[in-house]
C-alpha positions as CSV (number, residue, x, y, z in Angstrom):
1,X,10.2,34.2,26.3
2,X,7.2,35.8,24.6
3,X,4.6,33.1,24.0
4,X,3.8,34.5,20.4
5,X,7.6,33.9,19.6
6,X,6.9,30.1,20.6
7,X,4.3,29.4,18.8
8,X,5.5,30.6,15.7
9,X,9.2,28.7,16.0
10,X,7.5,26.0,17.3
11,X,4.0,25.5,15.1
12,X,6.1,24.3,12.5
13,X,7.1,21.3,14.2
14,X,3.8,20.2,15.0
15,X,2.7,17.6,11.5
16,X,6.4,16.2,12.2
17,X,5.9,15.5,16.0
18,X,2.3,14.3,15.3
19,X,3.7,11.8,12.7
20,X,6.1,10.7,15.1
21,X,3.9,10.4,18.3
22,X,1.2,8.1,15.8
23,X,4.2,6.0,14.6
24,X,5.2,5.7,18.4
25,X,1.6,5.0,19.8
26,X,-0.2,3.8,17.2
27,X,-3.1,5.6,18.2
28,X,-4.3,8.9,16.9
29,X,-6.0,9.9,20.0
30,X,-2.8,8.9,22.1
31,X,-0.5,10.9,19.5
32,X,-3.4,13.9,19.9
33,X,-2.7,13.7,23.6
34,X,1.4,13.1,23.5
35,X,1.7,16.1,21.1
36,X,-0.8,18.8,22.9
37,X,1.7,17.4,26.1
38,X,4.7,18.3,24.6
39,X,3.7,21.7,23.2
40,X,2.5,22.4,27.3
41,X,6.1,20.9,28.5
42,X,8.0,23.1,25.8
43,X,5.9,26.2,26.2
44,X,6.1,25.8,30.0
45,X,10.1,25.0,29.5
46,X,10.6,27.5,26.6
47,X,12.5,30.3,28.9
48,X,15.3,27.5,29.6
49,X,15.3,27.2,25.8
50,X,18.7,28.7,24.7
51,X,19.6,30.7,21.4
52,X,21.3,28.8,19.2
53,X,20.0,25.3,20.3
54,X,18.5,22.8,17.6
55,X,14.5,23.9,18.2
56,X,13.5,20.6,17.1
57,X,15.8,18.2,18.2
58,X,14.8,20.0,21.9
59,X,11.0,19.7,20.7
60,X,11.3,15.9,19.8
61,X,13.1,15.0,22.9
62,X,10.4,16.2,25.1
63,X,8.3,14.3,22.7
64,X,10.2,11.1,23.5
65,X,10.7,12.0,26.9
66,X,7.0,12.5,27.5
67,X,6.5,9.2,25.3
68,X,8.9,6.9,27.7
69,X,7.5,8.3,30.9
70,X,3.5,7.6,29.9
71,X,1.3,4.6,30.7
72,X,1.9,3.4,27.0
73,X,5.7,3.4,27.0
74,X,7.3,1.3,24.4
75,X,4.8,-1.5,24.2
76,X,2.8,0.7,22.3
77,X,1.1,-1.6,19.0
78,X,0.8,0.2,15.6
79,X,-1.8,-0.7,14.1
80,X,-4.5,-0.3,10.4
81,X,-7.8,0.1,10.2
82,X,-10.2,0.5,7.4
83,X,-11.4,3.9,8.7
84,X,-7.5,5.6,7.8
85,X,-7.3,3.8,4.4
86,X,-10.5,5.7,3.8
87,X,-9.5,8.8,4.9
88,X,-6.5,9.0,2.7
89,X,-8.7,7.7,-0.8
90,X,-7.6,4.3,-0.4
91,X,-11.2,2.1,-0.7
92,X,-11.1,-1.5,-2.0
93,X,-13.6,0.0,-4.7
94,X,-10.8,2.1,-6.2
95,X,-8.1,-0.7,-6.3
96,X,-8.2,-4.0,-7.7
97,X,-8.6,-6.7,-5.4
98,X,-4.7,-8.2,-6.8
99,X,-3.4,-4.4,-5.9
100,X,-5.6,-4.3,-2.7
101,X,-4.2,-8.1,-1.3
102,X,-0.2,-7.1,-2.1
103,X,-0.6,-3.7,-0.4
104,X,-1.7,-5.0,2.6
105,X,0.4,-7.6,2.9
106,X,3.5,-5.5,2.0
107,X,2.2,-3.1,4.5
108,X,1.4,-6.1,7.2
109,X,4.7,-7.6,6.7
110,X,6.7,-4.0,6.7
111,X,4.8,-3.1,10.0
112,X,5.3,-6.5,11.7
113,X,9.2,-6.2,11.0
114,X,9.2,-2.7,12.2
115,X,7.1,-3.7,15.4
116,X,8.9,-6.7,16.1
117,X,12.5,-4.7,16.1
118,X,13.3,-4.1,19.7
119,X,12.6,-0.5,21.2
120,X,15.7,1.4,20.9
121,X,16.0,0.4,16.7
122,X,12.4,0.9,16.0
123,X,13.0,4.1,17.5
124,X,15.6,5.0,15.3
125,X,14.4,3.9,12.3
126,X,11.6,6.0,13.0
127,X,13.7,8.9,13.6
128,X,15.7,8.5,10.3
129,X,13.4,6.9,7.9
130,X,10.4,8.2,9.1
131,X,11.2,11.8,10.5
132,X,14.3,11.9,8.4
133,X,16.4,13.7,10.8
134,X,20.4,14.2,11.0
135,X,22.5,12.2,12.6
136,X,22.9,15.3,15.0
137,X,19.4,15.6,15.2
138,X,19.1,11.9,15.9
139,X,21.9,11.9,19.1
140,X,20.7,15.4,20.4
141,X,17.1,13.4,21.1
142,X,18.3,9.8,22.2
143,X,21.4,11.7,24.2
144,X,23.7,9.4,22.9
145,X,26.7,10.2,20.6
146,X,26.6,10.5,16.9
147,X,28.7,7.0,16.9
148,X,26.1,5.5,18.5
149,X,23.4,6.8,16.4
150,X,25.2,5.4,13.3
151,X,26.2,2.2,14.7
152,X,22.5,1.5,15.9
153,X,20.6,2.6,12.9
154,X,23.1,0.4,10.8
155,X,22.0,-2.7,13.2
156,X,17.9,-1.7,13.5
157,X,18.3,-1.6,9.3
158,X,20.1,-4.9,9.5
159,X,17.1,-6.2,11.5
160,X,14.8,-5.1,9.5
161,X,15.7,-6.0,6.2
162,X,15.9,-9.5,7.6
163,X,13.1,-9.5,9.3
164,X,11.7,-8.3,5.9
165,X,13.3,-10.8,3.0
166,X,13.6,-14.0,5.6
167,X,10.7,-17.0,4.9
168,X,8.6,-17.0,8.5
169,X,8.3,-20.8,8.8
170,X,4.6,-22.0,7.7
171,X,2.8,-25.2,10.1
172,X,2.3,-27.5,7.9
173,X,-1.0,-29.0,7.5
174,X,-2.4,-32.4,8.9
């Protein structure tokens, strides 16, 4: 297949698989490096690339492919830091420190839940919630069947909203 004819079906893609390699790594420069990856893997693979096929369910599997077979695996952290609030207009100077203290820790507690589901339903969570992608789309990339799909995103969202609305027991002072 023509290179040129890649690269404009596939560009699309790339904000969307950047998103998801971030949420999976929690490191831009990892993401940078599991995206440019996948582009080389489906450019190199694109001639085994048949019509017809879902373009980016094939392009987010390589993604998680690439993902599960790196140094980082799943034990990758996701993490905050003051430097991407900035970026995105978010300073303590332009919110009140009230709005600043519940956004973080609706954002801390949101992340922690997500981080503390186990692999396979932070994964599709991610792919739903995050990537919002079809059921189809979903069991295409995990290789499972659209049953499974369902019946795991209905336990990760189970998780999570407990994980979410339960009290975390507090050590009481001495």
């Amino acid at each position: 297949m023509d290179p040129a004819f890649f690269e404009q079906m596939a560009m699309p893609l790339f904000d969307q698989l950047y998103n998801f390699a971030h949420w999976l790594t929690g490191d831009r420069s990892d993401a940078e490096d599991l995206v440019q990856e996948t582009f080389a893997k489906a450019l190199k693979g694109f001639r085994s690339f048949e019509d017809g096929t879902n373009l980016r369910a094939w392009m987010y599997r390589i993604l998680r492919n690439s993902y599960l077979t790196s140094k980082s695996g799943l034990a990758a952290q996701r993490t905050s830091s003051l430097e991407e609030d900035e970026e995105q207009g978010l300073t303590a100077s332009s919110m009140s420190p009230e709005a600043l203290l519940l956004r973080q820790e609706s954002y801390a507690t949101a992340a922690d839940a997500l981080e503390a589901l186990p692999a396979a339903y932070r994964e599709i969570i991610l792919l739903c919630e995050v990537e919002e992608l079809s059921y189809r789309e979903m069991a295409q990339i995990l290789s499972v069947p659209i049953g499974t799909v369902m019946s795991r995103l209905a336990r990760a969202r189970k998780l999570l909203r407990q994980a979410i609305t339960e009290p975390v027991p507090r050590e009481v002072e001495r």
